[in-house]
C-alpha positions in Angstrom: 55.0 -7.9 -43.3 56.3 -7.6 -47.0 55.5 -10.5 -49.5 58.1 -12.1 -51.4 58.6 -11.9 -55.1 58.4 -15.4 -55.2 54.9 -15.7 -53.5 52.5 -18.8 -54.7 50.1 -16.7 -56.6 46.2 -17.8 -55.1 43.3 -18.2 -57.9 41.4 -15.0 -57.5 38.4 -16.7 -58.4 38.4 -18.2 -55.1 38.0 -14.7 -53.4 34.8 -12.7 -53.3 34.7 -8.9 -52.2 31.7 -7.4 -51.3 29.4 -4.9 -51.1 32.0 -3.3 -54.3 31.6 -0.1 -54.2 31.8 -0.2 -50.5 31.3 2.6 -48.1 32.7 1.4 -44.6 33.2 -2.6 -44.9 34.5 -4.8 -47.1 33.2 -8.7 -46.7 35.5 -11.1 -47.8 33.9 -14.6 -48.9 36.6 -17.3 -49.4 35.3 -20.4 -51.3 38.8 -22.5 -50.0 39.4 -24.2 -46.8 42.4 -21.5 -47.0 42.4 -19.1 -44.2 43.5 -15.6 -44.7 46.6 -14.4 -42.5 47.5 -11.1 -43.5 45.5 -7.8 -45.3 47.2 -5.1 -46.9 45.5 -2.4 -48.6 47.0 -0.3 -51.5 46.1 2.7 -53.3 46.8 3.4 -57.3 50.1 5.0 -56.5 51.3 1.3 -55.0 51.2 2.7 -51.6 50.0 0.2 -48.5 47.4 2.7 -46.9 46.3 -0.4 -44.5 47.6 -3.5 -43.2 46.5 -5.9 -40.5 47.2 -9.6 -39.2 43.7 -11.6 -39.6 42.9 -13.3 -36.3 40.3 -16.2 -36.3 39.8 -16.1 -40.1 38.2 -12.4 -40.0 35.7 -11.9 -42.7 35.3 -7.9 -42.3 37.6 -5.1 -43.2 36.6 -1.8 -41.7 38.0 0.7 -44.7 36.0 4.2 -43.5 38.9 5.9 -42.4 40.2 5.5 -46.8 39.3 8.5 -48.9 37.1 7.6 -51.8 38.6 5.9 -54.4 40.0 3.1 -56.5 42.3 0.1 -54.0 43.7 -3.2 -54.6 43.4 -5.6 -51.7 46.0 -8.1 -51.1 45.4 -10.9 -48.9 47.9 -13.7 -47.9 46.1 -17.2 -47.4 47.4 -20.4 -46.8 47.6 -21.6 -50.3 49.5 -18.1 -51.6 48.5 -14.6 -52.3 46.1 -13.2 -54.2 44.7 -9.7 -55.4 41.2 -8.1 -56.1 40.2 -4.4 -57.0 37.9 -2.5 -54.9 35.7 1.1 -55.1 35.6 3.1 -51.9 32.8 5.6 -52.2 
C-alpha cells in the first residue's frame, strides 16, 4: 500500500519507539486516540524492507529477520503519517 504525496503529515512527537537500539522488537507508544493502520519499514537506500497491515491497534513490530543497521519506520495513523528513525543492532 503506497502513500500519497499528498499525505496529512502526523506530529512525530506523538510517536514513541522503543527499546532504540532494538534487537528483535520495536514497541510503538502512541500518545493519540489515532490508531495505526499500516507499517512500512525502510532502509537508508529508500527501500521498503517490511510492510504490514496493523490489526487491533498492534503495539509490537517483530524486526529480527533486518540486518543490523540504521531504518526509518513509517506508520499510517488515522490522523496522517508520520516517520521516526530506528538502530537495529
Amino acid at each position: 500500500m503506497p502513500f500519497s504525496t499528498n499525505e496529512n503529515i502526523f506530529k512525530a512527537n506523538k510517536i514513541k519507539l522503543f527499546p532504540n537500539p532494538a534487537n528483535d522488537y520495536v514497541n510503538i507508544e502512541l500518545f493519540s486516540k489515532a490508531n495505526i493502520s499500516f507499517i512500512e519499514i525502510i532502509n537508508l537506500q529508500g527501500r521498503i524492507v517490511k510492510s504490514q497491515r496493523v490489526a487491533n491497534n498492534q503495539n509490537t513490530v517483530d524486526v529480527r529477520d533486518l540486518s543490523k543497521g540504521v531504518y526509518l519506520i513509517r506508520m499510517q495513523t488515522g490522523e496522517g503519517v508520520v516517520m521516526k528513525k530506528f538502530i537495529k543492532q
